[in-house]
C-alpha positions in Angstrom: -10.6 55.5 -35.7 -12.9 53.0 -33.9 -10.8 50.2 -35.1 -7.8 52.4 -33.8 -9.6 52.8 -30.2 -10.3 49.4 -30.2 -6.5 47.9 -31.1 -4.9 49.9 -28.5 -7.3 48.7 -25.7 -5.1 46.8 -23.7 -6.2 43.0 -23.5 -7.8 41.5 -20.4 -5.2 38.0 -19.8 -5.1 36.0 -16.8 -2.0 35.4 -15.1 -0.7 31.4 -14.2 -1.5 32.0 -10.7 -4.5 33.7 -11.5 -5.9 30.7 -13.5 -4.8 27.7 -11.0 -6.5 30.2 -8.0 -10.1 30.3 -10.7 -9.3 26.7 -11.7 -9.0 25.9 -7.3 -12.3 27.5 -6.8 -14.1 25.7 -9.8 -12.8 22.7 -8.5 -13.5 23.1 -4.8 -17.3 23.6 -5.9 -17.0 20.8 -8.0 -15.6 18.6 -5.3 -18.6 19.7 -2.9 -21.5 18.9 -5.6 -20.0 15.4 -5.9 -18.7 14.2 -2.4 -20.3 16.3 0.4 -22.4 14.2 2.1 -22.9 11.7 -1.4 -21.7 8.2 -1.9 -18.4 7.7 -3.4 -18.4 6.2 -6.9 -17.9 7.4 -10.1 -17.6 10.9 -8.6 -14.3 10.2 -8.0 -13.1 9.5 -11.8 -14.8 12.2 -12.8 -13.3 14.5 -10.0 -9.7 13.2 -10.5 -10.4 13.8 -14.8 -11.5 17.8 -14.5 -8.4 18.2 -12.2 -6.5 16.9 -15.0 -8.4 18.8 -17.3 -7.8 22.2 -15.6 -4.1 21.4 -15.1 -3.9 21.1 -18.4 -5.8 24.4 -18.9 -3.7 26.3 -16.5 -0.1 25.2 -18.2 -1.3 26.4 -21.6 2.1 27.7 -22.7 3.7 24.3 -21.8 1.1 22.9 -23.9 1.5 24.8 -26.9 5.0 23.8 -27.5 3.8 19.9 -27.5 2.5 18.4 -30.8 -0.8 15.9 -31.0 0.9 12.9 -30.1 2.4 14.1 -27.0 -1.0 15.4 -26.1 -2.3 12.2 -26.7 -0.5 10.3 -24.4 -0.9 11.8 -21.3 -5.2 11.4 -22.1 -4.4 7.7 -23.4 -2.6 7.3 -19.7 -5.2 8.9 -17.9 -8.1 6.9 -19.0 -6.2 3.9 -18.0 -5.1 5.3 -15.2 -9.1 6.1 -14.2 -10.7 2.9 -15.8 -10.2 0.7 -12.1 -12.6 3.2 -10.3 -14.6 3.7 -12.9 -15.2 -0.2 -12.3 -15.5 -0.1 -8.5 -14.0 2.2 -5.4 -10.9 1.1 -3.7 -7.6 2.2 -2.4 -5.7 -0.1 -5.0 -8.0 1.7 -7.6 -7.4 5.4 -6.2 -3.5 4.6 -5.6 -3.6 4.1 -9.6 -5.8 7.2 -10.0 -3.6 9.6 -8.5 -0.4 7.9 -10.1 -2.1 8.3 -13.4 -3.3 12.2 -12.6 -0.2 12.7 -11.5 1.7 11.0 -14.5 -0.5 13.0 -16.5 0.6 16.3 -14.7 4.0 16.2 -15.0 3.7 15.4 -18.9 1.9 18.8 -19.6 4.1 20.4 -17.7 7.1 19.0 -19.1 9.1 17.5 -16.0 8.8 13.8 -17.1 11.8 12.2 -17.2 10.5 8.9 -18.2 9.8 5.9 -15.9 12.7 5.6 -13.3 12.5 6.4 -8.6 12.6 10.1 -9.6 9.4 10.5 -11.4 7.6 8.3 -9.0 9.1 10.4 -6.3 7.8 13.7 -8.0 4.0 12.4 -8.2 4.4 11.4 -4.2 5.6 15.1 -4.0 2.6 16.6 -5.8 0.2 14.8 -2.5 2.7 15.2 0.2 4.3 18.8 -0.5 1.1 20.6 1.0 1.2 18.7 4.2 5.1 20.2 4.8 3.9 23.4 3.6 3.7 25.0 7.6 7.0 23.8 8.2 8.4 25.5 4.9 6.9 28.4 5.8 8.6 28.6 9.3 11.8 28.3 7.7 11.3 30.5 5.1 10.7 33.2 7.5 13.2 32.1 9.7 15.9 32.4 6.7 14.8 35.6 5.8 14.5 37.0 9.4 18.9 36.1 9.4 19.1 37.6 5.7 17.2 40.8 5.9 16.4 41.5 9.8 14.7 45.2 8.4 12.3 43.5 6.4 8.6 44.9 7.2 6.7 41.6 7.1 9.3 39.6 8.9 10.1 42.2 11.4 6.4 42.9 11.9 5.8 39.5 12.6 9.1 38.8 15.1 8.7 41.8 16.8 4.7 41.4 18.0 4.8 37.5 18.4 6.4 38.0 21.9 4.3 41.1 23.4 0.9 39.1 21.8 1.7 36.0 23.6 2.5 37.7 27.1 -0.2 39.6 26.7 -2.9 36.9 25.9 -1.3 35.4 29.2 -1.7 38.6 31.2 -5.1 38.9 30.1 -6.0 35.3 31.7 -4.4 36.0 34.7 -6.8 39.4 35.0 -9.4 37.2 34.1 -8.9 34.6 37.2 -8.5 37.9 39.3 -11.0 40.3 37.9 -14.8 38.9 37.9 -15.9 41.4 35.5 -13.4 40.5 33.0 -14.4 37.0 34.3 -17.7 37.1 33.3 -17.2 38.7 29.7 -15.5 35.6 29.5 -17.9 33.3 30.3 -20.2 35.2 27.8 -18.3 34.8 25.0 -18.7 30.7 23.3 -15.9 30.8 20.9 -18.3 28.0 19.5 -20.6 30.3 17.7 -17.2 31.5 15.4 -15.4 28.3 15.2 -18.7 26.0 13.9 -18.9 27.9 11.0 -15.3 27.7 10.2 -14.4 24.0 11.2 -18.0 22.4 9.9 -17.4 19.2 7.4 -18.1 21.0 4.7 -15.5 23.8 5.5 -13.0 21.2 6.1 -13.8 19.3 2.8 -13.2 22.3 1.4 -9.7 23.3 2.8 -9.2 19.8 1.9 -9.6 19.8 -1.3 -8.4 22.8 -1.9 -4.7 21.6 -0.3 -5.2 18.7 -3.1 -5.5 20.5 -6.3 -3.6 23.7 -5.7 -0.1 21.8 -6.0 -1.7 20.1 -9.2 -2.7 23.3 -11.0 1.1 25.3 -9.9 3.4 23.3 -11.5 6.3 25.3 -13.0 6.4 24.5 -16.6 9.8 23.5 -17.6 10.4 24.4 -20.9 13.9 24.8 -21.6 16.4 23.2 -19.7 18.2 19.8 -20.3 18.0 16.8 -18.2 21.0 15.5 -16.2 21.5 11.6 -17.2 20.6 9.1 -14.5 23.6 7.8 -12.9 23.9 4.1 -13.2 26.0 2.3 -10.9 29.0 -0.1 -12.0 31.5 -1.3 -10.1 33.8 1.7 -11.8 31.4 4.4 -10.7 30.7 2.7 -7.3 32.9 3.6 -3.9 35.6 1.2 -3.0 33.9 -0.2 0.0 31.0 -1.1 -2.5 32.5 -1.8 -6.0 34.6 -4.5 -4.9 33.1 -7.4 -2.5 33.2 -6.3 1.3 34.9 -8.1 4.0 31.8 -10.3 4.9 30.7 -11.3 1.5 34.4 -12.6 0.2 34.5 -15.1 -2.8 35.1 -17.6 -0.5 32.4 -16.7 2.0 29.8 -16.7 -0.9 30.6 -20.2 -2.6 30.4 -21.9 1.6 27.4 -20.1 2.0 25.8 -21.1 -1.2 26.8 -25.0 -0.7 25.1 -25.1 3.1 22.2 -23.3 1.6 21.5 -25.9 -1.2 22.0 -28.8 1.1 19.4 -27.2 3.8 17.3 -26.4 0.6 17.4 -29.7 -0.6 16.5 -31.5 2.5 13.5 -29.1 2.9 12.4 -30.2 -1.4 13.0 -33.6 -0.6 10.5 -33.5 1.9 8.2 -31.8 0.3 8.3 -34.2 -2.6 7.9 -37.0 0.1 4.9 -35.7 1.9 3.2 -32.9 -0.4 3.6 -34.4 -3.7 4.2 -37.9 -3.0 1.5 -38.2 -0.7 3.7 -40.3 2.1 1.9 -40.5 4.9 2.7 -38.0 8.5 3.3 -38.5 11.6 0.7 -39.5 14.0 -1.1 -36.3 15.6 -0.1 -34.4 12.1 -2.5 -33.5 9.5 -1.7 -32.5 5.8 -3.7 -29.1 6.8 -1.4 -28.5 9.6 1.5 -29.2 7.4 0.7 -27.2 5.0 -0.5 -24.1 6.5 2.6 -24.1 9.0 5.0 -23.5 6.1 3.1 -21.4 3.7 4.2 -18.4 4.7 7.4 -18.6 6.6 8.8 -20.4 3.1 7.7 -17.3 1.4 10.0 -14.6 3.3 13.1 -17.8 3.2 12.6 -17.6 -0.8 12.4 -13.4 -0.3 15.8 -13.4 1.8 17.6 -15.9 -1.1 16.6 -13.6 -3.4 17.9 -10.6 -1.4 21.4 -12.5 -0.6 21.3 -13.4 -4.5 21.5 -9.8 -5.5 23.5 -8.8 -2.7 26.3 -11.1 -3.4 26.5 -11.0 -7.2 26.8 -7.5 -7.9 27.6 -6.9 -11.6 30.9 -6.5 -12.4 32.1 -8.4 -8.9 34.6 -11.5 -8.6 31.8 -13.4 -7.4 29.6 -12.9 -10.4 32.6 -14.0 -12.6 33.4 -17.3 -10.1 32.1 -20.6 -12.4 31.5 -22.3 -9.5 29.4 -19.6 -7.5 27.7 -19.1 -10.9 26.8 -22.9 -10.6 25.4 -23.0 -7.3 23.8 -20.2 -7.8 22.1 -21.4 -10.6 20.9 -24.6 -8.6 19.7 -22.4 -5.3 17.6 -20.0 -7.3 16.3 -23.7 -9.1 15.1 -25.0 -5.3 13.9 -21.4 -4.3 11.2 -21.6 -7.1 10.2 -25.2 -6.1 9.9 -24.2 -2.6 7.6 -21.0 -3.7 5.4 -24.2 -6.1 5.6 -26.0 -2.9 4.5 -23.4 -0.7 1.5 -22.5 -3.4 0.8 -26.6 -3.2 0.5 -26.2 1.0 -2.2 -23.0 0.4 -4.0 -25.1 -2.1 -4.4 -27.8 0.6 -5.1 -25.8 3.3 -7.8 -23.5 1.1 -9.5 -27.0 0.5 -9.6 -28.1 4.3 -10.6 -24.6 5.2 -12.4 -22.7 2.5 -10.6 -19.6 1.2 -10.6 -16.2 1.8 -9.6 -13.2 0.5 -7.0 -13.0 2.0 -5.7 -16.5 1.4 -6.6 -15.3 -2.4 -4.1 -12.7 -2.5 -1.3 -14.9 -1.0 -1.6 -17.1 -4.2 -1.1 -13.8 -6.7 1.8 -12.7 -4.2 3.2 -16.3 -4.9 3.2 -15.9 -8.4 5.0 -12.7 -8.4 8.1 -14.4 -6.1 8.3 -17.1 -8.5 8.3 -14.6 -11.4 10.7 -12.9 -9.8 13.2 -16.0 -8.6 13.1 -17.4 -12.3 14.1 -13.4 -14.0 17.0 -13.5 -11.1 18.0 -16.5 -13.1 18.1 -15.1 -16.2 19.5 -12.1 -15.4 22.5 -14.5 -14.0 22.5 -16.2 -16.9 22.2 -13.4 -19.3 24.4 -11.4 -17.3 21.9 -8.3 -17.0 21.9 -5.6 -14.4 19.5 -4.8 -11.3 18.4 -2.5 -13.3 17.1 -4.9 -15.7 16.2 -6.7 -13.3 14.5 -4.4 -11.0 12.4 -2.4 -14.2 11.1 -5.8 -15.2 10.1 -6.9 -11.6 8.3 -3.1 -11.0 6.5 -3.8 -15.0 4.9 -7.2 -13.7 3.9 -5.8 -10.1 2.0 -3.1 -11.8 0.3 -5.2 -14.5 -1.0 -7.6 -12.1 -2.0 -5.5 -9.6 -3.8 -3.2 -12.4 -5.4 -6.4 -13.8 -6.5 -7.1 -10.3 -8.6 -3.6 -9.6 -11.0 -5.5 -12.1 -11.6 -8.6 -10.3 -14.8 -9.0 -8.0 -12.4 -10.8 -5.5 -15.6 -10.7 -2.9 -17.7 -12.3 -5.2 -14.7 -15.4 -6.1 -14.3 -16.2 -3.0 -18.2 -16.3 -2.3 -18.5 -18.7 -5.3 -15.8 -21.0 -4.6 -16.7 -21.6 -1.1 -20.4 -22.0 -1.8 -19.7 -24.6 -4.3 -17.4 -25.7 -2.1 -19.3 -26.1 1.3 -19.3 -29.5 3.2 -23.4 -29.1 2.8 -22.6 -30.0 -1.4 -19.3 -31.9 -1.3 -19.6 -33.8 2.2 -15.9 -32.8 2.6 -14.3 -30.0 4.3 -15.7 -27.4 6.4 -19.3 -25.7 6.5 -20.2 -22.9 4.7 -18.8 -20.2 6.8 -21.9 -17.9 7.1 -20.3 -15.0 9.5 -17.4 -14.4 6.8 -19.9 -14.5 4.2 -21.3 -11.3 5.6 -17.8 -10.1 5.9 -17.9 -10.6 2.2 -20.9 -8.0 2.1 -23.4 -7.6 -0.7 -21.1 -8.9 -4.0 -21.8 -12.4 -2.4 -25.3 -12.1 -2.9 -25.3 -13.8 -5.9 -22.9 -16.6 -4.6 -25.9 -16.7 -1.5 -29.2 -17.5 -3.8 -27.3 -20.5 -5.3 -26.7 -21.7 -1.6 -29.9 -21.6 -0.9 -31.2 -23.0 -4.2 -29.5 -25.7 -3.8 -30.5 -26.1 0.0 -34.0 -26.0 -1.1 -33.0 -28.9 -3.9 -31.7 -31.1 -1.0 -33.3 -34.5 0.0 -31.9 -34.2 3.5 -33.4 -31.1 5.6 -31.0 -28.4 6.3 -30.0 -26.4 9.9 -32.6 -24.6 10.3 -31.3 -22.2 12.0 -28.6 -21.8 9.7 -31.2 -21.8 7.1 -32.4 -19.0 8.5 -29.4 -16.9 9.0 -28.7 -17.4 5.5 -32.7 -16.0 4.3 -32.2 -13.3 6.3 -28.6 -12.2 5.0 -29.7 -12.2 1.8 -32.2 -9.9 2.7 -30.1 -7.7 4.4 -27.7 -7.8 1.1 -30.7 -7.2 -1.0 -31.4 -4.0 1.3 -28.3 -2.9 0.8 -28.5 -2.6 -2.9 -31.8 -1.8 -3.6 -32.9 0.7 -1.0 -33.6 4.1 -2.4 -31.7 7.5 -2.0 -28.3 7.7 -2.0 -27.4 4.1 -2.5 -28.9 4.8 -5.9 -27.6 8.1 -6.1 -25.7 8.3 -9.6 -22.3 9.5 -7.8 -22.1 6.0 -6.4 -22.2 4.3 -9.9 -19.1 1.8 -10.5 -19.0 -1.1 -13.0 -19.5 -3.7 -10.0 -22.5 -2.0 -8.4 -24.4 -1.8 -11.9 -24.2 -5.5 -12.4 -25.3 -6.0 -8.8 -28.2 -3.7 -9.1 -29.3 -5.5 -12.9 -28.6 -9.2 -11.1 -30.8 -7.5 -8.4 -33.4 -6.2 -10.6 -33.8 -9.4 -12.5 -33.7 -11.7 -9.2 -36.2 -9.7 -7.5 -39.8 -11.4 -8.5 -37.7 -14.2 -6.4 -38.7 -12.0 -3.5 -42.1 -10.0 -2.9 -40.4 -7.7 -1.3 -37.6 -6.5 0.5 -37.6 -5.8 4.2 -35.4 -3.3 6.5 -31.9 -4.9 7.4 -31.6 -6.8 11.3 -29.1 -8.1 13.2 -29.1 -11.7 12.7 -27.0 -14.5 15.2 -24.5 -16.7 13.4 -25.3 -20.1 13.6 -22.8 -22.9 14.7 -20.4 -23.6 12.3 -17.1 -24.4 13.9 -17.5 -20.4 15.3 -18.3 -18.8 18.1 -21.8 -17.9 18.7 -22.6 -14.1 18.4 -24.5 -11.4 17.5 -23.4 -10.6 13.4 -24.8 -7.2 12.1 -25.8 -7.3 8.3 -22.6 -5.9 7.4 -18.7 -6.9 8.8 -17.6 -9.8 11.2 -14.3 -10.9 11.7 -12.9 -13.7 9.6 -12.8 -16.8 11.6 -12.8 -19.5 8.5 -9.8 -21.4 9.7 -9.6 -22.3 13.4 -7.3 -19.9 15.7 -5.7 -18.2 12.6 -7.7 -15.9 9.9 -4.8 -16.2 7.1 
């Protein structure tokens, strides 16, 4: 009988919406334990894996239809996908946070359709969708207002927006007239409600609430069948597109491509003459000057070949099936990568009159991908492949190198090749640069106690004043890492902080102690003298240009 009673005792289950409103709440406290007022860190990985763990939760059903090694994937993604700010905290490491969290949330709930500019247009919709969410509202309600006029909320809302507003506006004109009603005005500080309701930590909650909710609501598709991506051929393409437009003729295509390989060539040939034969320039020209002048300005010509390249042989077109354009082609894609080698040779010699720079740094990856990119144009010419070969592969090597690059201590590169690289060591070049050093901020610190190692190591006596600036930095680094609270909170943990805090730890009986930080004055080293503040100062390695 008990057993009976018990059976027909209807069973307490949460609905879908139910769970994603819990999982919102658990997360929102979550997200104020970790972030309010605390140091970002590793308090991000961890945030962005219990969203994905409570997505997962909340799409149970779409789960249960999946076997282990679809389950696995999305986790395999997601650590790899985490991994970059589990080593330090950046945007390039958050932008492949959230592309993995969101990767990971369409697989449990069943709408990936693979790698293609849908899917990645579905994770941007998971992040953007809240922010248009007022606007959808608006014309929700105005679509049901013309549908169903009689409808209580709708009509309730339409028919007292009018006499609230006029009558907000009345009671402001009686308060300008009436001082009673004046004063009860003046009595009132709205203050005293709004504080409360638009603190920081109320708005870091509404925050985060608009950033999980969409993650934890996704409709799980179960059943369903996927429409086939539509690839474009010249069959399947409009007339004014399948067949070569009245601009970009067979015969326009092969005259353009012969004047672009002569005014190609003349631009290699001198190149090889000055860059790599060493000829020498004109008078009043240095190889510097040279070099840095067409860096980047031969990058977008190589960018804009490459752009006419695909334009003008479309697969499928007469122009792809010409020989001769085939041909010349061949031989302008050939001088595009030696301009791109070229224009990575100019860098190089301007990086060694000037120092580098971050910035300079990611100009020579960015090079490397163009060239990549020029020589699979030419084999998907010769091959015969489509832009869609063409275009996966390009997307497959952007996102490899720039995942390989959310585990490089850039900062700390550049700090070590100018430091070894400094006119004080070599007798050639420029200075060591101390105001972008601080720019550099506390990863240079190690890069810094070799400088002035070595400066204590020197026969010759140093700048003192720039001896000086370069004590006190370090101490302002050293501050930076070491001082207690949150700086050593555990939230702000990363990969990159830990070895700076150990290289700290086992550099410190260098130092008896470690002092408050102070603004120090750069000294005169082909900059402008001023006040530097122990952390940020604008680049100003190269004269009159910061690239």
């Amino acid at each position: 009988m008990t057993d009976l009673a018990m059976s027909s005792q209807p069973s307490f289950r949460l609905s879908r919406l139910q769970r994603a409103a819990l999982a919102c709440l658990i997360l929102v406290a979550l997200g104020d334990w970790l972030f309010f007022q605390r140091p970002l860190g590793i308090s991000v990985a961890l945030f962005l894996a219990a969203t994905a763990l409570l997505s997962a939760v909340t799409q149970r059903r779409a789960n249960e239809r999946t076997n282990g090694r679809m389950r696995m994937g999305p986790v395999l993604l997601l650590i790899a996908a985490l991994l970059p700010l589990v080593n330090d905290k950046n945007l390039l490491a958050l932008g492949f946070g959230l592309a993995g969290l969101g990767a990971f949330v369409l697989i449990v709930t069943r709408h990936w359709h693979g790698v293609r500019l849908a899917t990645a247009l579905q994770i941007a919709g998971l992040y953007v969708g809240p922010w248009r969410l007022a606007a959808r509202t608006m014309q929700a309600m105005k679509i049901a207002r013309r549908r169903d006029p009689r409808r209580p909320y709708t009509a309730l809302f339409f028919t007292w927006c009018v006499p609230l507003i006029l009558g907000a506006i009345f009671l402001l004109l009686f308060a300008s007239a009436n001082p009673l009603i004046r004063q009860v005005f003046d009595n009132f500080d709205i203050r005293t409600w709004l504080d409360p309701l638009f603190s920081s930590r109320s708005l870091l909650w509404i925050l985060l609430a608009i950033f999980t909710l969409p993650l934890l609501c996704v409709t799980a598709k179960i059943k369903g069948r996927h429409r086939k991506p539509i690839i474009a051929t010249p069959h399947t393409l409009p007339a004014s597109l399948g067949n070569t437009s009245l601009f970009l003729t067979t015969g326009t295509i092969l005259r353009a491509l012969i004047l672009f390989n002569l005014l190609f060539a003349l631009q290699s040939v001198m190149d090889i003459i000055y860059l790599w034969g060493g000829v020498r320039l004109p008078n009043g020209m240095t190889y510097a000057t040279y070099a840095h002048q067409g860096a980047y300005p031969l990058m977008m010509t190589a960018l804009l070949a490459a752009a006419f390249v695909l334009v003008a042989l479309r697969p499928g077109s007469e122009a792809e099936r010409s020989p001769p354009i085939r041909w010349l082609v061949t031989l302008w894609v050939g001088q595009n990568v030696l301009l791109v080698i070229s224009s990575i040779l100019r860098l190089d010699l301007y990086v060694a009159v000037y120092s580098l720079t971050t910035l300079r740094l990611s100009a020579f990856i960015w090079m490397g991908l163009v060239a990549f990119g020029l020589i699979l144009i030419l084999l998907r010419i010769l091959r015969r492949r489509s832009n869609h070969w063409l275009i996966k592969i390009n997307l497959a090597a952007a996102v490899a190198v720039l995942y390989g690059c959310c585990f490089i201590n850039f900062e700390a590169m550049v700090a070590d090749y100018n430091v070894d690289h400094a006119r004080e060591f070599t007798g050639r070049g420029v200075a060591l640069d101390m105001r972008y050093m601080a720019e550099l901020g506390p990863h240079a610190l190690p890069a810094l106690d070799r400088y002035l190692a070595r400066q204590a190591g020197m026969t010759s006596p140093p700048d003192a004043r720039t001896l000086a600036y370069a004590k006190q930095l370090r101490t302002n680094f050293a501050w930076c890492i070491a001082q207690p609270g949150k700086h050593r909170d555990w939230r702000a943990w990363t990969l990159q902080k830990a070895r700076l805090w150990h290289y700290l730890d086992t550099a410190r009986p260098q130092t008896a102690s470690i002092s408050e930080p102070a603004a120090i004055k750069a000294p005169e080293n082909g900059v402008t003298d001023a006040t530097v503040p122990p952390r940020g100062a604008p680049d100003t390695t190269a004269p009159g240009d910061g690239n």
